[in-house]
N, C-alpha and C positions, 0 to 999 in steps of 0.2 A: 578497624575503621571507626570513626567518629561514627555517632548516630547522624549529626546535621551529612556528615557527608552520604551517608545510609538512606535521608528522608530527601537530598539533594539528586539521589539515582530513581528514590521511585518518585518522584515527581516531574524527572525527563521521562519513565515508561506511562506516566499516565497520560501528559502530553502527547508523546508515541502513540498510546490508545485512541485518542480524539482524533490524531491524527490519520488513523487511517478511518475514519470517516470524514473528518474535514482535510479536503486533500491541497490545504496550504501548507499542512506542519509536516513532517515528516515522520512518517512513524515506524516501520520495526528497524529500521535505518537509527534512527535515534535511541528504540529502545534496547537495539541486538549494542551499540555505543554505548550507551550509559551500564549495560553488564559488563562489558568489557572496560570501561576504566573502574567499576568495582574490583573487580579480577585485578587489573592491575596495580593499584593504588595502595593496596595492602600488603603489596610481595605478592599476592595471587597464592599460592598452596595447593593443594589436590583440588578441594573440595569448589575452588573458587574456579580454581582454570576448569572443572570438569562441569561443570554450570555455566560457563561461558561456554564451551563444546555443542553442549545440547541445543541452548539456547541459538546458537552459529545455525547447527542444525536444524530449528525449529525456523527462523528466521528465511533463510534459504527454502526451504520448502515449503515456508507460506508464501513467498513472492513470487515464487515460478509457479505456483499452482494456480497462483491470483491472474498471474499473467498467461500463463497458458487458457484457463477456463474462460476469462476475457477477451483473447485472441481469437481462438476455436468458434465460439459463440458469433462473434460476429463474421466470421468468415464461415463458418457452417449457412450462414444466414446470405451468403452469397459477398461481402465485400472485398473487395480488392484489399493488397497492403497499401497502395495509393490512396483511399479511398480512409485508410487507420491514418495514413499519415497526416493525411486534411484534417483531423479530428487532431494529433498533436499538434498540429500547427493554430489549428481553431480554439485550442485550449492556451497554447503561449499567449495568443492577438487577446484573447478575453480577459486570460489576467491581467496583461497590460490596460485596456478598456477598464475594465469591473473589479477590481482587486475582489478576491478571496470567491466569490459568486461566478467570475468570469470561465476561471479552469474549467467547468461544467456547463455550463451556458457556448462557452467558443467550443468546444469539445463538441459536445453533442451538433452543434450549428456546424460545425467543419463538417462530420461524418455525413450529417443529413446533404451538404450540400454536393459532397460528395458522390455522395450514391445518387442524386438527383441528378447531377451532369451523368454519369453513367447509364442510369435504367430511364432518365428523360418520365418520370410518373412519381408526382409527389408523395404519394400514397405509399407505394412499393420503396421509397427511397425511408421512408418513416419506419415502414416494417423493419429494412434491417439493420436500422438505427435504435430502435427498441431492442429487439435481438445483443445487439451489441452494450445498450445497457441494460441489460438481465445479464449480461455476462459482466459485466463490472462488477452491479450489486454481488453475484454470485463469488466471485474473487475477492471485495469486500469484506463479505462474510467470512472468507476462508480467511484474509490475513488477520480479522478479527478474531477466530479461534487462537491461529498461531500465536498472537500478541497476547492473550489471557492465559495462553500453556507458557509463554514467555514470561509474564510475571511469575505466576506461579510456581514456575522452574528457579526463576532466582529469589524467591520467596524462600522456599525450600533450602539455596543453597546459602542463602544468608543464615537459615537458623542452623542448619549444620558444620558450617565454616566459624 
């Protein structure tokens, strides 16, 4: 493979990186994508399809993990799925409103409004609105592990292929 086309993949996994903290770009989505057209762009070979594998696998495990510890968390914290759903809905209306600041802002504003109609006590509706973001951040963080073992795996599988 070209190097530009080599400095062209880690430049969609770093975007990927940012991405999963700025949740307008897409990230292990993007970057589990850009290992897989490495893998295939070059005829692919052991070493490339077996770094793509891992990577599948790292990818996959950091996003259920992100989504399960995020789900958990805020429904451990008493929310309905009704109540998750208002927070994706409040996240679509924001970005539409606020590009890039909105996802987070109608998110957060869906869930609280949510659990406000529900428990009827602003306070208690805040609690497990926090709850539920400590469980992002904490998912956050986990797809952020994945995505650094993600580079790192195709790091690896570039200087060995």
């Amino acid at each position: 493979m070209s190097p530009w086309l080599e400095i062209a993949v880690l430049v969609a996994m770093i975007v990927g990186l940012i991405g999963l903290v700025v949740p307008v770009l897409p990230g292990l989505a993007l970057m589990w994508g850009a290992v897989g057209i490495w893998a295939l762009l070059d005829g692919g070979g052991a070493w490339r399809w077996t770094t793509f594998g891992v990577v599948t696998v790292l990818a996959v495990v950091g996003l259920v993990a992100a989504l399960t510890l995020s789900g958990r968390k805020a429904t451990g914290a008493g929310a309905p799925w009704w109540a998750l759903a208002m927070a994706a809905i409040g996240a679509i209306v924001g970005f539409v409103m606020i590009p890039l600041a909105g996802i987070v802002v109608g998110g957060i504003a869906g869930l609280w409004l949510g659990e406000l109609i529900r428990l009827r006590d602003p306070r208690a509706a805040w609690d497990t609105t926090w709850a539920a973001l400590q469980g992002y951040g904490l998912g956050t963080v986990v797809q952020m592990v994945a995505g650094v073992a993600i580079l790192l795996v195709w790091g690896i599988g570039v200087l060995l292929s």
